[in-house]
MARFIKE-964641 format. One line per 2 residues: number of its first residue (from 1); their letters; for each residue x, y, z of N, C-alpha, C. Coordinates in steps of 0.2 Angstrom, whole numbers, always signed. Atoms other than C-alpha are relative to their C-alpha. Example, Ala and Ser with C-alpha at 12.3 -4.5 7.8 and 13.67 -1.06 7.14 Angstrom:
BEGIN
1) as) +4 -6 +0 +62 -22 +39 +4 +6 +0 | -4 -6 -1 +68 -5 +36 -4 +5 +3
//
This chain:
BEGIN
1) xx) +1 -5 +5 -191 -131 +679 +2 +7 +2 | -3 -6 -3 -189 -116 +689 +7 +2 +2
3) xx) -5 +0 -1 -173 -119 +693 +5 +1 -8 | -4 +1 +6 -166 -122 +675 -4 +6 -2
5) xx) -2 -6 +1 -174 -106 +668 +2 +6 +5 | -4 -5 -2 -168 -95 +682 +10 -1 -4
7) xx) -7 -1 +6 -151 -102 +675 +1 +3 -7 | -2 -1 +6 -152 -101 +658 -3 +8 +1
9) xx) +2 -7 +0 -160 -83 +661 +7 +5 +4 | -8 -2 -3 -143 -79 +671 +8 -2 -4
11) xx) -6 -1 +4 -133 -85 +659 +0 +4 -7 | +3 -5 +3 -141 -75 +645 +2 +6 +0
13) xx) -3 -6 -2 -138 -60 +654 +5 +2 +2 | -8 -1 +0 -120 -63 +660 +3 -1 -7
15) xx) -3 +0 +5 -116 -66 +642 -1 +9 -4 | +3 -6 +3 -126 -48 +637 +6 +5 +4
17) xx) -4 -4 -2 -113 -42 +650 +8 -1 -3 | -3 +0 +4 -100 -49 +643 +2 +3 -7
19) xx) +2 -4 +4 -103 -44 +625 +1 +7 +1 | -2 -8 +0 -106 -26 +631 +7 +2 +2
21) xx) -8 -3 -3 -87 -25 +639 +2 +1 -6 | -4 +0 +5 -79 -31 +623 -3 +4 -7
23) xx) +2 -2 +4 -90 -21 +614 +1 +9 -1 | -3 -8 -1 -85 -5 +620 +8 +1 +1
25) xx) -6 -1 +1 -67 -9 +619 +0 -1 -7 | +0 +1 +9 -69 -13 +599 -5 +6 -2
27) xx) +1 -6 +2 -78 +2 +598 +3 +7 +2 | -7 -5 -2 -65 +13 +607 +6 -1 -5
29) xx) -4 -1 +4 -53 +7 +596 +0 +1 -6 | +4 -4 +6 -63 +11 +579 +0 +8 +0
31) xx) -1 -8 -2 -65 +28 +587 +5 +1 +0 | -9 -4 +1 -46 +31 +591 +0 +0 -6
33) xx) -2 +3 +6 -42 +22 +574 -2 +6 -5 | +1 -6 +6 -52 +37 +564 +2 +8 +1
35) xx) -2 -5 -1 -49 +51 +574 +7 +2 +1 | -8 -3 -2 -30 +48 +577 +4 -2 -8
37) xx) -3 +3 +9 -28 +41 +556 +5 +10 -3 | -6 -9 +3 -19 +61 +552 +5 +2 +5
39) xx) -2 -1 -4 -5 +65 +559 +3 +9 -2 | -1 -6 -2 -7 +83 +554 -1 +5 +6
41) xx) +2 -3 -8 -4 +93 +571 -6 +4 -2 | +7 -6 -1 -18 +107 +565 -8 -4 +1
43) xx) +8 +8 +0 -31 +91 +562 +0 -2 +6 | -3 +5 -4 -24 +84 +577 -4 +5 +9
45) xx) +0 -4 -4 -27 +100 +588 -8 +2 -2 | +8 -3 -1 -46 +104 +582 -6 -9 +1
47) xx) +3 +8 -2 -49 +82 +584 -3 +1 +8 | -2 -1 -8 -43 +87 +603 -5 +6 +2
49) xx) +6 -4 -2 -54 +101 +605 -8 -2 -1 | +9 +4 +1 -71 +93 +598 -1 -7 +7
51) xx) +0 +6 -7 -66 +80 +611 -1 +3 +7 | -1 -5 -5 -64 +94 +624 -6 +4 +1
53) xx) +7 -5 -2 -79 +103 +622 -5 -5 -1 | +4 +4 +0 -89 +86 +619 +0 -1 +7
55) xx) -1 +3 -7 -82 +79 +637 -4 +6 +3 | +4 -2 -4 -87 +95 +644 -6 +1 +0
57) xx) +8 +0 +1 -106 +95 +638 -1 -5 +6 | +4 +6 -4 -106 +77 +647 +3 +1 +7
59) xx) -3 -2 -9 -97 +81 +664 -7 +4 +2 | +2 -7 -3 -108 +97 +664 -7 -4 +3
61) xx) +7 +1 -1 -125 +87 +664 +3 -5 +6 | -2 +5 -4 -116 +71 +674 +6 +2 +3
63) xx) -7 -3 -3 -102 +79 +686 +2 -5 +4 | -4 +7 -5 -99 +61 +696 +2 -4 -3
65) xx) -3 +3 +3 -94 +55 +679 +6 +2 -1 | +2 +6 +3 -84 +44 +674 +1 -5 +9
67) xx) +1 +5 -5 -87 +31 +688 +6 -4 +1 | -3 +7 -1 -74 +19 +696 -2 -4 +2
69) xx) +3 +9 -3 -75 +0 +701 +1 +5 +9 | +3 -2 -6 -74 +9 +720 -3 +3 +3
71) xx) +6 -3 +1 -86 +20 +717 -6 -5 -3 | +4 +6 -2 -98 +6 +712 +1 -6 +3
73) xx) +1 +7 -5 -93 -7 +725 -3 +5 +5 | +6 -3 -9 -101 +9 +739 -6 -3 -4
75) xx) +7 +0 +1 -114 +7 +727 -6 -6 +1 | +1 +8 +1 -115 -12 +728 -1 +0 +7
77) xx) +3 +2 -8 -115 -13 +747 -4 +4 +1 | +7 -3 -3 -127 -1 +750 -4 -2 -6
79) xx) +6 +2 +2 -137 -10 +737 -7 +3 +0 | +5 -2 +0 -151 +1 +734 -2 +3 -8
81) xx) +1 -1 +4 -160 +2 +718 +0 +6 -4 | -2 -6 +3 -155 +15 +706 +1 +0 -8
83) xx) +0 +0 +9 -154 +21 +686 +7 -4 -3 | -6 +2 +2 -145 +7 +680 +1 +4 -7
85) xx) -3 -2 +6 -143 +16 +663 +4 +5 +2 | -5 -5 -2 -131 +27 +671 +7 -4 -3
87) xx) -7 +3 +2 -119 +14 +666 +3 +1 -6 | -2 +2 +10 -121 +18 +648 +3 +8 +0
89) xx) -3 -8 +3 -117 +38 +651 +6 -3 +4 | -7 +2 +0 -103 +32 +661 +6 -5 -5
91) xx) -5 +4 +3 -95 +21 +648 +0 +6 -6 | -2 -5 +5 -100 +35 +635 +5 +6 +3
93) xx) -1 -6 -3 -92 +49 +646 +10 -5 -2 | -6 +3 +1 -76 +36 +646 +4 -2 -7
95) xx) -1 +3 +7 -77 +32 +627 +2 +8 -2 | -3 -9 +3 -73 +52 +624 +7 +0 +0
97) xx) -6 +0 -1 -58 +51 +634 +3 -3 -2 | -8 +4 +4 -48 +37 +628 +0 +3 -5
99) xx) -1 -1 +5 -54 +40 +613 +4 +8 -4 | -2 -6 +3 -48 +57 +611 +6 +2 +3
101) xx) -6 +3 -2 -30 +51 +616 +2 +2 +9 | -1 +2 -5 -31 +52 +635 +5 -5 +2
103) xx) -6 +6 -2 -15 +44 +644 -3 -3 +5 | +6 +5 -6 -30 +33 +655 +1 -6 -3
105) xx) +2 +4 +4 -36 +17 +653 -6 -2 +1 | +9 +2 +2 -51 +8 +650 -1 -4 +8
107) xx) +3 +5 -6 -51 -4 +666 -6 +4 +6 | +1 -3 -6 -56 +9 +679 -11 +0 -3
109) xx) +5 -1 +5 -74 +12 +667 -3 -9 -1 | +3 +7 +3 -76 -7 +662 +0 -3 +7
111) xx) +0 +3 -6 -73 -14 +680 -8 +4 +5 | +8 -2 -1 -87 -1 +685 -6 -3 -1
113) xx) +6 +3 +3 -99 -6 +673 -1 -6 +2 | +1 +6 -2 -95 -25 +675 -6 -1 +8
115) xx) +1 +0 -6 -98 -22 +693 -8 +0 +4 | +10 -4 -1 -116 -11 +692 -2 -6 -3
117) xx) +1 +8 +4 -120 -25 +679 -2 -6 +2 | +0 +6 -4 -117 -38 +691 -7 +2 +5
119) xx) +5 -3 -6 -129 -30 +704 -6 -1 -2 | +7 +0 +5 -142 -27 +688 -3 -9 +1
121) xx) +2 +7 +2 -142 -45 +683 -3 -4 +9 | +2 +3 -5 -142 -52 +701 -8 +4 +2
123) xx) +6 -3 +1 -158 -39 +703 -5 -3 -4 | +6 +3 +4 -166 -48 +689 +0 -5 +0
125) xx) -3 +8 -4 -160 -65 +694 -6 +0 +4 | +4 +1 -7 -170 -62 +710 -7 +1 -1
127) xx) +5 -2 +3 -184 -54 +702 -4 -7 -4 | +2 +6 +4 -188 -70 +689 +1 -7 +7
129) xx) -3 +5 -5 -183 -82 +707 -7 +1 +3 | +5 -1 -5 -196 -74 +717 -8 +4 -3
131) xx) +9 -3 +5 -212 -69 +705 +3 -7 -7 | -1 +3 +7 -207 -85 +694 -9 -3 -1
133) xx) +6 +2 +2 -226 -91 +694 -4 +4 -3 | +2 -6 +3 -232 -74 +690 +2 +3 -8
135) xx) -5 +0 +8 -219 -72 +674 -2 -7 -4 | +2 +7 +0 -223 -90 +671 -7 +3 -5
137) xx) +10 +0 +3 -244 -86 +667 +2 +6 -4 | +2 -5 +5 -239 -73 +656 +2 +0 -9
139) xx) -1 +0 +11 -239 -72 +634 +7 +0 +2 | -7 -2 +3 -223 -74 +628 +4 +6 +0
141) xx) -1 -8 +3 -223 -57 +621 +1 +2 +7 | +0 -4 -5 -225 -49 +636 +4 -4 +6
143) xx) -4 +3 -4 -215 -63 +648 +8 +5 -3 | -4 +0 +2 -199 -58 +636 +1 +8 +0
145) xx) +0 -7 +0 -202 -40 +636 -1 +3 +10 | -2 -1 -7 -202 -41 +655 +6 -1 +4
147) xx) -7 +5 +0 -189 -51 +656 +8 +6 +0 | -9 -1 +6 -174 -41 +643 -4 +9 +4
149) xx) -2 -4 -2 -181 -24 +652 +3 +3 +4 | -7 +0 -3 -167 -16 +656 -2 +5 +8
151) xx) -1 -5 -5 -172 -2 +670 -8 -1 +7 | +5 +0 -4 -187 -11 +677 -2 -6 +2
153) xx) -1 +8 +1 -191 -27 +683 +5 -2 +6 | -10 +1 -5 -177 -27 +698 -6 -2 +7
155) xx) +0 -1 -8 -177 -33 +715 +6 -2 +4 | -4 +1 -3 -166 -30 +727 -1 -3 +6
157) xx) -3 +7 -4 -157 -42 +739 -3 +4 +7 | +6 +2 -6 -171 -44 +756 +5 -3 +5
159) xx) -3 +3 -5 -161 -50 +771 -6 -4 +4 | +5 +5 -3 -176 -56 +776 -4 -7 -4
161) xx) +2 +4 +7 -182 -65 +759 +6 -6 -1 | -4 +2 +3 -164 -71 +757 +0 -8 +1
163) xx) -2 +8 +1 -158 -91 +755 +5 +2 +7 | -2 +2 -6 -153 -95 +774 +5 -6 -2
165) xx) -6 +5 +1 -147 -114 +769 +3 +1 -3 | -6 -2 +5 -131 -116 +768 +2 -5 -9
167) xx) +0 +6 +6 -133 -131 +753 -3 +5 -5 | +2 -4 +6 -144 -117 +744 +5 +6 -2
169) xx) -2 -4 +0 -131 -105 +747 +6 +0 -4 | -6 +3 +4 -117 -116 +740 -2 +1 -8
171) xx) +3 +1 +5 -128 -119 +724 -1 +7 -2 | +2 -6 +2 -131 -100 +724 +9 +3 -4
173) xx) -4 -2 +4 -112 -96 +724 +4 -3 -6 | -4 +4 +7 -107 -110 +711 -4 +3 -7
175) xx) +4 -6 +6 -121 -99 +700 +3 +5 -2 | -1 -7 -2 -114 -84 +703 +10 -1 -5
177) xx) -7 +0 +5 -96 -91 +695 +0 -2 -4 | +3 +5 +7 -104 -102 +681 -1 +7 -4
179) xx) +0 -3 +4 -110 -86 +677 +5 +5 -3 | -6 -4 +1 -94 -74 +678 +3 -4 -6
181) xx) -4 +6 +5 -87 -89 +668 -2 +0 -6 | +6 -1 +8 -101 -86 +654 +2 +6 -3
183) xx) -1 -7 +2 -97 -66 +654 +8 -1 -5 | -4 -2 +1 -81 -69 +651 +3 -4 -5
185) xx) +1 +4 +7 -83 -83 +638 +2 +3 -6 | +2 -3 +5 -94 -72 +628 +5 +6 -3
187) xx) -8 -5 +0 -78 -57 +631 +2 -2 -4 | -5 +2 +6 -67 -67 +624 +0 -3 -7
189) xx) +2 +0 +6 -75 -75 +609 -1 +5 -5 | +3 -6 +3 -82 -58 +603 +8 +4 +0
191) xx) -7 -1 +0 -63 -51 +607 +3 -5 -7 | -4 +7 +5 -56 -66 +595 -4 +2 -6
193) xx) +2 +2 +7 -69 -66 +581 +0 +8 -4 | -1 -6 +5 -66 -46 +577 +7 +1 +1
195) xx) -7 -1 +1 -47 -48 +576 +3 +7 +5 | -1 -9 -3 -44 -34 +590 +7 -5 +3
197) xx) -8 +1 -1 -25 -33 +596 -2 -4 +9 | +1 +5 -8 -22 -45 +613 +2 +8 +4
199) xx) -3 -5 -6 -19 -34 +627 +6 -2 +5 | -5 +3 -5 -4 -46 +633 +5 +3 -8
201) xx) -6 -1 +5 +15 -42 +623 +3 -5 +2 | -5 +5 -2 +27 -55 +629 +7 +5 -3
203) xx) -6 -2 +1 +43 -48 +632 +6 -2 -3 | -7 +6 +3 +56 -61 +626 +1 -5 +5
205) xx) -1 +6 -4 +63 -75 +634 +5 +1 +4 | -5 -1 -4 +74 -77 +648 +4 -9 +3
207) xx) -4 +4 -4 +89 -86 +654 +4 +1 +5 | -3 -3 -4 +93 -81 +669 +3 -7 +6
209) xx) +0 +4 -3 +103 -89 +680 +1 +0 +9 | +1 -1 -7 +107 -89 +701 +4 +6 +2
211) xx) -5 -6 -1 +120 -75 +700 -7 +6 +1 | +5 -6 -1 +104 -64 +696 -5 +0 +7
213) xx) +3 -2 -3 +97 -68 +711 +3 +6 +5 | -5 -4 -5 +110 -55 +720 -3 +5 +0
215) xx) +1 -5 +2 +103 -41 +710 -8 +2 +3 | +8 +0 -3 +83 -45 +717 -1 +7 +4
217) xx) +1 -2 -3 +84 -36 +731 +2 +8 +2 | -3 -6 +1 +96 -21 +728 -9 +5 -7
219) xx) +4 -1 +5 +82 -18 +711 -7 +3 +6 | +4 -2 -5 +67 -18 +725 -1 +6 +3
221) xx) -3 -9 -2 +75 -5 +735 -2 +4 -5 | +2 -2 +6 +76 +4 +720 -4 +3 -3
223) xx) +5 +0 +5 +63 +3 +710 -7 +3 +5 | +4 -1 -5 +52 +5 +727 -1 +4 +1
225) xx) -1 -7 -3 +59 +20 +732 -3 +5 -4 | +1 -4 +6 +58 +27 +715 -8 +4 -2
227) xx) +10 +4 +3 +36 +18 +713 +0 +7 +6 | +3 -1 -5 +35 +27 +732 +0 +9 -2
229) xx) +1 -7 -1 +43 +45 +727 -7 +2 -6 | +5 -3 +6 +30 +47 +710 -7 -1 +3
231) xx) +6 +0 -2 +17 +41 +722 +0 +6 +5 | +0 -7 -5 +20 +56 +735 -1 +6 -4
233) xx) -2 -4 +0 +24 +66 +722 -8 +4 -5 | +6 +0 +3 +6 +63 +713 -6 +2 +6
235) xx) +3 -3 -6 -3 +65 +731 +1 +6 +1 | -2 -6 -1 +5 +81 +731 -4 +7 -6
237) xx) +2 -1 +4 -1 +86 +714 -8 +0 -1 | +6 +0 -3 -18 +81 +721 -5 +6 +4
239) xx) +0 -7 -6 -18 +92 +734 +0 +8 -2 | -4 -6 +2 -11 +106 +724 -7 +4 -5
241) xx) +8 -1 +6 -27 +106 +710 -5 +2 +6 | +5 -3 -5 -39 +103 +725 -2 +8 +2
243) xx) +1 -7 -6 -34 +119 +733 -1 +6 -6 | +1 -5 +6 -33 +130 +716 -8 +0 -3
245) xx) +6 +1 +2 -49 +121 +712 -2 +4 -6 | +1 -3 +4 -51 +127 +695 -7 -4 -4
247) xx) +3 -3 +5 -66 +132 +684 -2 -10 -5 | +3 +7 +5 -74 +111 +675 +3 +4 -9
249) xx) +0 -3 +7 -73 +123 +658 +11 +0 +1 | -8 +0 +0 -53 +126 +662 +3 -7 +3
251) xx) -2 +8 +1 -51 +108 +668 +0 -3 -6 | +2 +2 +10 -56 +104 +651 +6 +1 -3
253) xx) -3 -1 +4 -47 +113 +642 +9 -3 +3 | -9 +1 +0 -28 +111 +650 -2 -6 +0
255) xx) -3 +7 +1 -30 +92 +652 -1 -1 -8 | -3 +0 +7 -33 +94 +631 +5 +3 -2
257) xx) -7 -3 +2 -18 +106 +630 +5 -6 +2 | -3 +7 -2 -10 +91 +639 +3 -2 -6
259) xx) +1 +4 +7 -15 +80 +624 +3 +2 -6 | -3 -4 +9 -11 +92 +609 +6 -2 +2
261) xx) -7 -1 -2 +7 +93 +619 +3 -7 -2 | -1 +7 +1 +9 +75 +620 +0 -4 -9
263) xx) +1 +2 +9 +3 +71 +602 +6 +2 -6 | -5 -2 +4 +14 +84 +595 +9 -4 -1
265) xx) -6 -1 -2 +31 +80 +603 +1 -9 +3 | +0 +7 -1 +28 +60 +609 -7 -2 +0
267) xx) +5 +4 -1 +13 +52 +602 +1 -5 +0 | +1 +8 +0 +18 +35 +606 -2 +0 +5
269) xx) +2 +0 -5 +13 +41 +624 -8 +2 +1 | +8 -2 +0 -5 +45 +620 -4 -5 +1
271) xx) +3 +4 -4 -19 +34 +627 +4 -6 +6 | -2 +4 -6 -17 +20 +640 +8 -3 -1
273) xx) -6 +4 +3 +0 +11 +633 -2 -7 +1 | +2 +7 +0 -8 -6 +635 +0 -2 -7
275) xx) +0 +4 +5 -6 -9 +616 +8 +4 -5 | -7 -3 +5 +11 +1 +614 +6 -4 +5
277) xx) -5 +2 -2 +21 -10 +623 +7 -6 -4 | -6 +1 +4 +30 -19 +611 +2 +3 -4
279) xx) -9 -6 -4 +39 -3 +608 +4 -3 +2 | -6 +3 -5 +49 -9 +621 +4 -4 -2
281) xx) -4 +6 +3 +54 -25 +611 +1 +0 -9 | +1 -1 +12 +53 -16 +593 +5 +7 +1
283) xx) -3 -4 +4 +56 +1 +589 +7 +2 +7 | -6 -2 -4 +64 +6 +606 +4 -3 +2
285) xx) -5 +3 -4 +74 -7 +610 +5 +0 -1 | -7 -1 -3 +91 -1 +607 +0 +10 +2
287) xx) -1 -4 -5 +86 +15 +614 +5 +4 +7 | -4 -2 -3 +96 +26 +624 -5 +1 +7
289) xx) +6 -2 -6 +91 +23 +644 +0 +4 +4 | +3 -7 -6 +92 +39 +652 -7 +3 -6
291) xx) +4 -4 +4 +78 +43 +635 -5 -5 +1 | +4 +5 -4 +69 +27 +641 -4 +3 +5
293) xx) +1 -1 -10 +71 +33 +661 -7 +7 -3 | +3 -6 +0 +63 +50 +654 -8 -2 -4
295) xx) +5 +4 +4 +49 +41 +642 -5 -4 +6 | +4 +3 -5 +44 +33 +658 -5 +6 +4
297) xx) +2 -5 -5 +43 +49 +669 -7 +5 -5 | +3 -6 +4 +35 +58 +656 -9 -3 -2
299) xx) +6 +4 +1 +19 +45 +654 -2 +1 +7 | +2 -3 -6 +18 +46 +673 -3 +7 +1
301) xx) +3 -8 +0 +17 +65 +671 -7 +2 -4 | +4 +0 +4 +5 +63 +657 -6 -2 +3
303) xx) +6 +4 -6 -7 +50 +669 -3 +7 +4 | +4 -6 -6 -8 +64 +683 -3 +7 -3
305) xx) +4 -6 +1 -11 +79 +673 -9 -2 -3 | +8 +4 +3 -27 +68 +663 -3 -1 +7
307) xx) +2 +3 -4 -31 +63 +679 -4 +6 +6 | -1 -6 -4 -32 +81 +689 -2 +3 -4
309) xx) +5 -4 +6 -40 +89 +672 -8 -4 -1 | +6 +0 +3 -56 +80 +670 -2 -7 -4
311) xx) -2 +3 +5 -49 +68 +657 +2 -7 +4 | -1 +4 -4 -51 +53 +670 +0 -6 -4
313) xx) +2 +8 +2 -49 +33 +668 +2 -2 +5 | -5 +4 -5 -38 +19 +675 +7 +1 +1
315) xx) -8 +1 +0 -20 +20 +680 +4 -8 -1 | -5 +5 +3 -16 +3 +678 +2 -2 -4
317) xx) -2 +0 +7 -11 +1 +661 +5 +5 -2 | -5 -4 +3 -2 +18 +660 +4 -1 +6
319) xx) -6 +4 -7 +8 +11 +678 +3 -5 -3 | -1 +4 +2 +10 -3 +670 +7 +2 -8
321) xx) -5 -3 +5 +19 +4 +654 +6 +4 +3 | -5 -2 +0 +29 +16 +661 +4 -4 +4
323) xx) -4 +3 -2 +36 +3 +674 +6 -5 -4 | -6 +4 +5 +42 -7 +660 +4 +3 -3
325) xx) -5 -6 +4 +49 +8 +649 +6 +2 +6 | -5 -1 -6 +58 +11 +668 +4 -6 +0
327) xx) -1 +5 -1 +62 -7 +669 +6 -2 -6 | -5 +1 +4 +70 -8 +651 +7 +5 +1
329) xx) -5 -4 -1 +81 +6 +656 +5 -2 +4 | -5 +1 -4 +89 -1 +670 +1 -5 +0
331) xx) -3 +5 +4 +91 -16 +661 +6 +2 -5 | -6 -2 +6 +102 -6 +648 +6 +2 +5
333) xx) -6 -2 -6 +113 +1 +664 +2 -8 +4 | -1 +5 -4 +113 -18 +670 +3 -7 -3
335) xx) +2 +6 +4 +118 -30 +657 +4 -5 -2 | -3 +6 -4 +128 -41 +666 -4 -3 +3
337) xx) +7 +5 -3 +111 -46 +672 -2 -2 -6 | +3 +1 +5 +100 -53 +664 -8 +2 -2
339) xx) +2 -8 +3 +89 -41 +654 -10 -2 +4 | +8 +2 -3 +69 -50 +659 +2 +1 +8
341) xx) -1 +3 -9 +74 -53 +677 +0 +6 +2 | -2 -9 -2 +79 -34 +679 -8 +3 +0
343) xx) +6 +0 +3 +64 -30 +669 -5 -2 +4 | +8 +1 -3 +50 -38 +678 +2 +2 +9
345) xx) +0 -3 -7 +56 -34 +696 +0 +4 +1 | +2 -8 +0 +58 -15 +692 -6 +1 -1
347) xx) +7 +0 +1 +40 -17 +685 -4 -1 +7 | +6 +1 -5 +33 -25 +698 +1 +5 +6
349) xx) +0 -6 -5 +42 -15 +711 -2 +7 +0 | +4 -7 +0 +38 +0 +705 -7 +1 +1
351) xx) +9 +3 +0 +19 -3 +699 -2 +0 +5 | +4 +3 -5 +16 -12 +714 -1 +7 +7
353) xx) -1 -9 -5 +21 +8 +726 -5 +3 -3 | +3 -5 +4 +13 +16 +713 -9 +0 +3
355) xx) +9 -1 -1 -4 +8 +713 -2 -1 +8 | +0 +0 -9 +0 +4 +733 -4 -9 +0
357) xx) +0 +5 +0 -5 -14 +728 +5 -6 -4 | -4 +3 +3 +10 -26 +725 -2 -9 -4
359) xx) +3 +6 +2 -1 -41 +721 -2 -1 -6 | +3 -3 +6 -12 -34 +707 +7 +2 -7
361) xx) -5 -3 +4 +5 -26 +700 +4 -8 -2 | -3 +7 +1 +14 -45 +700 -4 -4 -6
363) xx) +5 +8 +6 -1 -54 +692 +0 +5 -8 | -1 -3 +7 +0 -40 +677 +7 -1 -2
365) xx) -8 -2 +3 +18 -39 +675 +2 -9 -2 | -2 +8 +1 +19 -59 +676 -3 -1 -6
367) xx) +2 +2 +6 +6 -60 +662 +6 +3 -7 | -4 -4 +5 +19 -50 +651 +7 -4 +1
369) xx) -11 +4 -1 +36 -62 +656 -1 -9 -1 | -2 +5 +1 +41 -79 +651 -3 -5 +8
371) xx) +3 +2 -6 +34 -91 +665 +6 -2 +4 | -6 +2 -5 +53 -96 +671 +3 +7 +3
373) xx) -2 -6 -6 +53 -78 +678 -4 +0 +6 | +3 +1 -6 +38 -82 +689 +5 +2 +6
375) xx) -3 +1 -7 +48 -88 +704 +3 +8 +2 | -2 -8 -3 +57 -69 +705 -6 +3 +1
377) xx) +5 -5 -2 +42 -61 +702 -5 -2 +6 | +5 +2 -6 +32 -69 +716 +5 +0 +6
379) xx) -4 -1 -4 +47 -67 +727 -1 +8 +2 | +1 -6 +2 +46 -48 +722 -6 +1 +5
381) xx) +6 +2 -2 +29 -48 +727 -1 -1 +6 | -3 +2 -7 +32 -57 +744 +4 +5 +4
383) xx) -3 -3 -6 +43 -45 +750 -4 +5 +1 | +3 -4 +0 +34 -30 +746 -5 -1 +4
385) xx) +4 +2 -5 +19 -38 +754 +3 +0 +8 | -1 -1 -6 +29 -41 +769 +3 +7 +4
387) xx) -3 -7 -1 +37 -23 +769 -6 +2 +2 | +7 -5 -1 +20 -16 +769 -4 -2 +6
389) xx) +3 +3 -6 +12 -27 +781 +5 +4 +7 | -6 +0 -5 +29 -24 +794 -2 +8 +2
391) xx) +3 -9 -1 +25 -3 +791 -5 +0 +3 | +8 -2 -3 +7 -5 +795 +1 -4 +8
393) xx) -1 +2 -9 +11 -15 +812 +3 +6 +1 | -5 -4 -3 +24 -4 +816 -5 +6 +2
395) xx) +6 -6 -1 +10 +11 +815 -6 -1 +5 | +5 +1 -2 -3 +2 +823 +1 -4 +6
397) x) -1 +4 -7 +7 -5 +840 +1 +3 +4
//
């Protein structure tokens, strides 16, 4: 009996996390959806400043917001209990940004929360595991109200209390994916039954044949060089703000000035690009590719000033976009190749420099291609892993 309600009490709450993900993505796009429905610039320019001076109230009181997933994995290895409702100002600190057209994206923010989430639940997991006789003898009322509260009620992970057997331990991690499997059920369910846009585009279909494998390798180069200079050139950029260190109140404002800029002169480059990618197969696609190449660089440029003002999220989505806005370009200069094949290896190549992980950047770009380009892109992939490996020996012998 103890063992089936600790489950059903852990599937429960991985489903509550679940639900909360997709619920804060169907309510960021309600939010954009009314604040960006005018497309008079003077509406456009006081939307952007109420978002500007809102962001800074919430930085002012919380200045380690918005959180990444690397910033709650420290928090997860040191494992020590803390106010989980932080996660709720960080997803609100994060629902400003996007929402108030930030070229970010949501993963950096949702990956977090998952993360802290997982920690919470495992927290109360262990808590209903190790006082189940105690919760057991108590009213309903008051079992379930000790149960569903949110900020109290935890225990953290004991090395000394912990499951030593390896058979309890197997049984602990098949828990532990049963539930992830639950979260992400209730995700996509709740995703599906409010009609919200998929977050995959499919680029078209491909028939490429062996001649294209010639151009693999030259593209790589390429595309690599290209991923490596916008990543030096964004480190530098870095460094550049650090050292000016300007004023949270004037952080603010330029990464809004940013925004109105963008809006005015390319709003299809305004939030993450994760649902402007069929652009690429719609309105741009007989686009001119040096206006492509520059569509590309200009979202790049877009990510690091949001990113350097205040105006934080995730880059993978806007990495993701520009590589293929990059990727259809040198497809229009190539088209004696064949256009997907070009497409997905300039993506992966570049992305994979950009974010400095060529593996993450394959499994996204894969999800957006035909599955008979696989085989390049996991070729792609493969090299760059071995490039990167080869560089770090060579530094370390």
């Amino acid at each position: 009996m103890k063992r089936l309600s600790v489950t059903a009490y852990g599937l429960v709450l991985s489903a509550l996390i679940g639900i909360l993900a997709s619920a804060f993505l169907i309510v960021e796009a309600a939010v954009s959806a009314v604040l960006w429905r005018s497309t008079n610039p003077g509406l456009q320019i006081l939307v952007v400043a109420a978002g500007a001076g809102l962001l800074y109230v919430l930085l002012k009181r919380w200045p380690q917001m918005p959180q990444t997933a690397q910033t709650a994995m420290v928090g997860l290895k040191e494992h020590q209990l803390g106010d989980y409702r932080l996660v709720f100002v960080n997803l609100l600190v994060t629902l400003v940004i996007l929402s108030f057209g930030a070229g970010v994206g949501p993963e950096a923010a949702l990956l977090s929360a998952i993360i802290t989430l997982s920690s919470w639940q495992a927290d109360k997991i262990r808590y209903l595991y190790f006082n189940y006789e105690q919760v057991k003898a108590l009213p309903v009322k008051t079992r379930l109200q000790r149960l569903l509260t949110f900020n109290s009620y935890l225990q953290a992970y004991d090395e000394r209390v912990a499951v030593k057997s390896s058979r309890l331990l197997r049984q602990k991690r098949l828990l532990y994916l049963i539930f992830s499997l639950n979260g992400l059920l209730a995700f996509f369910i709740l995703m599906r039954h409010t009609d919200q846009p998929s977050f995959i585009t499919k680029l078209g279909a491909s028939t490429w044949h062996a001649r294209d494998w010639f151009i693999i390798l030259p593209l790589i180069m390429g595309a690599g060089i290209y991923g490596r200079l916008w990543r030096w050139l964004g480190r530098y950029w870095h460094k550049l703000i650090q050292w000016w260190a300007p004023a949270l109140m004037l952080k603010v404002i330029l990464g809004a000035v940013g925004i109105v800029v963008i809006a005015h002169w390319l709003p299809d480059l305004l939030f993450s690009g994760q649902h402007s990618v069929h652009l690429l197969v719609g309105a741009w696609q007989h686009r001119d590719p040096w206006l492509l190449s520059g569509m590309a660089a200009v979202k790049l440029l877009f990510l690091a000033w949001c990113l350097q003002f205040g105006w934080c999220g995730g880059d993978i989505f806007p990495i993701l976009f520009a590589s293929f806005t990059q990727g259809f370009a040198v497809a229009a200069w190539l088209p004696q190749f064949d256009q997907l094949v070009v497409v997905a290896v300039v993506a992966t190549a570049m992305a994979g420099c950009l974010l400095d992980n060529p593996v993450v950047a394959g499994i996204m770009v894969l999800l957006f291609c035909p599955l008979n380009v696989s085989p390049l892109i996991i070729v792609t992939v493969g090299i760059l892993v071995g490039t990167k490996r080869l560089k770090r020996w060579e530094r370390n012998r």
